[in-house]
C-alpha positions as CSV (number, residue, x, y, z in Angstrom):
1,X,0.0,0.0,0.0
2,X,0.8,3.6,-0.5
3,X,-0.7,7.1,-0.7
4,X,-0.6,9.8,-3.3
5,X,0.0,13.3,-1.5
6,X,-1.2,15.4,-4.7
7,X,0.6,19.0,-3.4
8,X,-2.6,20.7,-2.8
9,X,-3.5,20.5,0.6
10,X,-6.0,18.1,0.8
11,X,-5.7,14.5,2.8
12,X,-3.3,11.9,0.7
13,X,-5.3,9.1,-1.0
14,X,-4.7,4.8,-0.9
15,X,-2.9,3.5,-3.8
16,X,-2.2,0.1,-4.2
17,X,1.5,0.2,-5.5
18,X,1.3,-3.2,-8.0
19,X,5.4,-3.1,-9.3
20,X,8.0,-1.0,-8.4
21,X,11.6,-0.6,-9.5
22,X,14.7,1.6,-9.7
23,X,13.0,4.1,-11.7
24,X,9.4,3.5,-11.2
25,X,5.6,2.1,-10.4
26,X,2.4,0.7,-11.6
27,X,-0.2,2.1,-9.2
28,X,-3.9,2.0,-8.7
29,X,-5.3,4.6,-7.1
30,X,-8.2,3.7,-4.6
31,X,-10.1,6.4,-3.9
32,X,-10.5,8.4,-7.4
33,X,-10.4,7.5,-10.9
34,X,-6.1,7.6,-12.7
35,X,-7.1,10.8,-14.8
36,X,-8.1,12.7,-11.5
37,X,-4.3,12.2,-10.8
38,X,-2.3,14.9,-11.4
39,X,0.9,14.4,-13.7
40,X,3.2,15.1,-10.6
41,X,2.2,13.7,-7.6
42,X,4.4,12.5,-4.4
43,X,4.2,9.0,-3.6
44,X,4.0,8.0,-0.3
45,X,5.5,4.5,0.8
46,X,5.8,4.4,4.8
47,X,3.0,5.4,7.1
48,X,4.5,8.5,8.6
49,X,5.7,9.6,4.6
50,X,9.7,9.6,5.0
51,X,9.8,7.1,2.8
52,X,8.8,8.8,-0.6
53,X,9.2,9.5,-4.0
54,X,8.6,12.2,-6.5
55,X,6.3,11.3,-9.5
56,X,5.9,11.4,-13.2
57,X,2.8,10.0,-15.0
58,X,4.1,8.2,-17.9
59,X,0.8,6.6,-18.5
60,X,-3.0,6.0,-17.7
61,X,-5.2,3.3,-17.7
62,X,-9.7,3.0,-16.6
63,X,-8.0,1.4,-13.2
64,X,-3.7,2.3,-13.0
65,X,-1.1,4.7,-13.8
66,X,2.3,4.5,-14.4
67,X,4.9,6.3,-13.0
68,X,8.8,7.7,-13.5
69,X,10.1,8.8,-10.5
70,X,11.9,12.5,-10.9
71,X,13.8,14.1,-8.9
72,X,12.6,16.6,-6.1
């Protein structure tokens, strides 16, 4: 599991993270549809959010995204 913390103030949403690697993900998101997504997004990994990554939306799906992680 994971959260998307979308930069805008409002509460980070449940992904499920499906793969992961070096320089990416394959999430779903849980609570909206992938084109509400934002094309950069932080993606949270640990419960209390030091563990995290900056986002790129490479692509979009009716249920995932993928993702390049960029730097900050």
């Amino acid at each position: 599991m994971g959260a998307l913390d979308l930069g805008d103030g409002s509460a980070s949403m449940a992904c499920e993270v499906l793969d992961i690697s070096h320089g990416g993900a394959r999430l779903r998101p849980l609570m909206c549809a992938p084109d509400i997504v934002p094309d950069r997004f932080t993606l949270l990994l640990s419960a209390d959010g030091k563990v995290r990554r900056f986002c790129r939306v490479a692509w979009r799906t009716d249920g995932e995204l993928g993702v390049e992680f960029a730097a900050a």
